[in-house]
C-alpha positions as CSV (number, residue, x, y, z in Angstrom):
1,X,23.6,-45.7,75.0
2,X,20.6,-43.6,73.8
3,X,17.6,-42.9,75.4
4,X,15.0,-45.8,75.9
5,X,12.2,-43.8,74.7
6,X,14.2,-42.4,71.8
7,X,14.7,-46.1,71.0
8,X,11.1,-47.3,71.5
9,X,10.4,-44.9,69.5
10,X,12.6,-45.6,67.0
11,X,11.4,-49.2,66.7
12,X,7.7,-48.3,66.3
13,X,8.2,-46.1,63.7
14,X,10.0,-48.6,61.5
15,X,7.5,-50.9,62.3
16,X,4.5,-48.9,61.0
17,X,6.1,-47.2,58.2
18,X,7.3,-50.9,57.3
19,X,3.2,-51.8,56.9
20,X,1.7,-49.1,55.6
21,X,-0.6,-49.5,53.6
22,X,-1.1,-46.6,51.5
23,X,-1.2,-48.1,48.4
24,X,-3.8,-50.0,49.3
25,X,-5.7,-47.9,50.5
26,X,-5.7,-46.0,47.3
27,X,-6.2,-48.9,45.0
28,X,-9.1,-50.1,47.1
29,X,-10.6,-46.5,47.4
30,X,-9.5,-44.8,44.0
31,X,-8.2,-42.1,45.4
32,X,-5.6,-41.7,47.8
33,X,-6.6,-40.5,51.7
34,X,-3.8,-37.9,52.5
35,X,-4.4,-34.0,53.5
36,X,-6.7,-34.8,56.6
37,X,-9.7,-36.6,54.7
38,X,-8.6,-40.0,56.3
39,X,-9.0,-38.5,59.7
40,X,-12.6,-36.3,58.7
41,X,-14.0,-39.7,57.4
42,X,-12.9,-41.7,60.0
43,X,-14.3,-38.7,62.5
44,X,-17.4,-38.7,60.7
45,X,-18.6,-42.6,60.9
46,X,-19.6,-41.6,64.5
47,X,-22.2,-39.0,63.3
48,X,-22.8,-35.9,61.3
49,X,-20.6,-33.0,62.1
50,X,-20.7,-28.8,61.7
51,X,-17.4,-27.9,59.9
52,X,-16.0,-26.0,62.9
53,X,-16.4,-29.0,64.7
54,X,-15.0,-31.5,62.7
55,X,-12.1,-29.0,62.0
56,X,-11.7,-29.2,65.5
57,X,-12.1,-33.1,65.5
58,X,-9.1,-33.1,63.3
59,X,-6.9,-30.6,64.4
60,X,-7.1,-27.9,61.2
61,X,-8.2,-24.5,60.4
62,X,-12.0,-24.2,59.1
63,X,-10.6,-23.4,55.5
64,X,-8.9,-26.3,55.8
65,X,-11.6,-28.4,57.0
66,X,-13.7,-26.7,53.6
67,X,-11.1,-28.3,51.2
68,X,-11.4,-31.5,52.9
69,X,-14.7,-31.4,52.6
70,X,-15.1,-30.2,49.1
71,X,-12.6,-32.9,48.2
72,X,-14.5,-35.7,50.0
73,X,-17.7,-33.8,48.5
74,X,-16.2,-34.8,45.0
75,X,-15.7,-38.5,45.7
76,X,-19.1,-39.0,46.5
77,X,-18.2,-39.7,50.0
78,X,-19.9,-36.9,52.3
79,X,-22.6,-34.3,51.9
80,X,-23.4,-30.7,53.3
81,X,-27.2,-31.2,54.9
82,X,-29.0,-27.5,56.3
83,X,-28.4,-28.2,60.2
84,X,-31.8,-28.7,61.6
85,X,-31.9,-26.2,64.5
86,X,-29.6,-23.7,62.5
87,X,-30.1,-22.9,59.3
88,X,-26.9,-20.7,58.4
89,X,-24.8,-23.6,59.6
90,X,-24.4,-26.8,57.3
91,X,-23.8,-30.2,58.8
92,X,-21.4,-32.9,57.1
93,X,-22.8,-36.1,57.1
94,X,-21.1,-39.8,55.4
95,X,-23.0,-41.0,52.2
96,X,-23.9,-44.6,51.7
97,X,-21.0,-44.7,49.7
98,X,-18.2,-42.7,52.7
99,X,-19.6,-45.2,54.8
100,X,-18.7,-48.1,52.4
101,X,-15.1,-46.2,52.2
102,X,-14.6,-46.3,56.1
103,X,-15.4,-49.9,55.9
104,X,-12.7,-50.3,53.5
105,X,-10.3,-48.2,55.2
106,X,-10.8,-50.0,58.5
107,X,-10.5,-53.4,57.0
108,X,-6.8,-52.6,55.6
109,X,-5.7,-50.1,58.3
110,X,-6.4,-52.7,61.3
111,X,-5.2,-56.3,59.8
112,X,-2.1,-56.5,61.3
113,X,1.2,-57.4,59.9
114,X,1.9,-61.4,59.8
115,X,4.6,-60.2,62.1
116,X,2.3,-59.7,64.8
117,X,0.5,-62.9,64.5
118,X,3.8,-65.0,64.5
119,X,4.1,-63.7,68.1
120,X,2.9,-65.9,71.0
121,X,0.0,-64.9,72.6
122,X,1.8,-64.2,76.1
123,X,3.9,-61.1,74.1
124,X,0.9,-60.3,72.4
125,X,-0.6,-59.7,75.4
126,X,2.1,-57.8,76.9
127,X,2.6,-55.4,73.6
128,X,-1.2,-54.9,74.2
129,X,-0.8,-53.3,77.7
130,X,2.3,-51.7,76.7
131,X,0.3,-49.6,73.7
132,X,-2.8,-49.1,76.1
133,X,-0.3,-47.5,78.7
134,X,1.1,-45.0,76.3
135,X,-2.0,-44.1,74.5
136,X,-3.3,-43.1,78.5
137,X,0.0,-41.4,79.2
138,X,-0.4,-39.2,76.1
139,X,-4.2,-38.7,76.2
140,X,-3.3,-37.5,80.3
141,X,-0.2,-35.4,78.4
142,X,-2.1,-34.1,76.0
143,X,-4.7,-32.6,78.8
């Protein structure tokens, strides 16, 4: 028998990669969201952001974080503002139009599969708790 986590994972994975929803995404948008520009705009709808710090916020290098940016930049979706207590350092910020994408991108991302629904609530429930106990264990692993 294999391991139970090996297995759970296992099962998730299949899950997800079952429903994604790619394709979607990029119909919907125009444009597809890979290469870290999902997780910048996503990052972004909570406020503006220097580019060290939202490379930070998603985990890549700060020339990285530029082509994101520039790439987001193209699709109308963010802007570079002067920071307003440092001049030398730029701040990204969502356009009306990145916010609009988010929106989108939320709407497709977080409707779950019918799968999910056809569940009774009791499971539902426990699946619930389940997830919230692993996203804890790996936010406490993760330091």
């Amino acid at each position: 028998m294999s391991d139970p986590a090996d297995e759970a994972w296992a099962l998730m994975y299949r899950f997800v990669d079952a429903h994604g929803r790619r394709g979607e995404l990029a119909d919907a948008l125009g444009f597809r969201l890979g290469g870290g520009r999902g997780k910048a705009l996503l990052r972004l709808r909570q406020g503006p952001l220097t580019l060290s710090q939202l490379a930070q916020a998603v985990g890549a290098d700060a020339p990285y974080t530029t082509l994101i940016v520039d790439k987001l930049e193209a699709h109308g979706l963010v802007e570079r503002r002067p920071h307003p207590e440092d001049r030398r350092r730029k701040l990204v910020v969502l356009t009306d139009a990145g916010r609009h994408a988010v929106a989108t991108a939320e709407a497709i991302t977080l409707r779950p599969p019918p799968a999910l629904s056809s569940l009774p609530a009791r499971d539902l429930e426990q699946l619930t708790a389940l997830l919230g106990r692993v996203l804890e264990a790996d936010a406490a692993a993760a330091g």
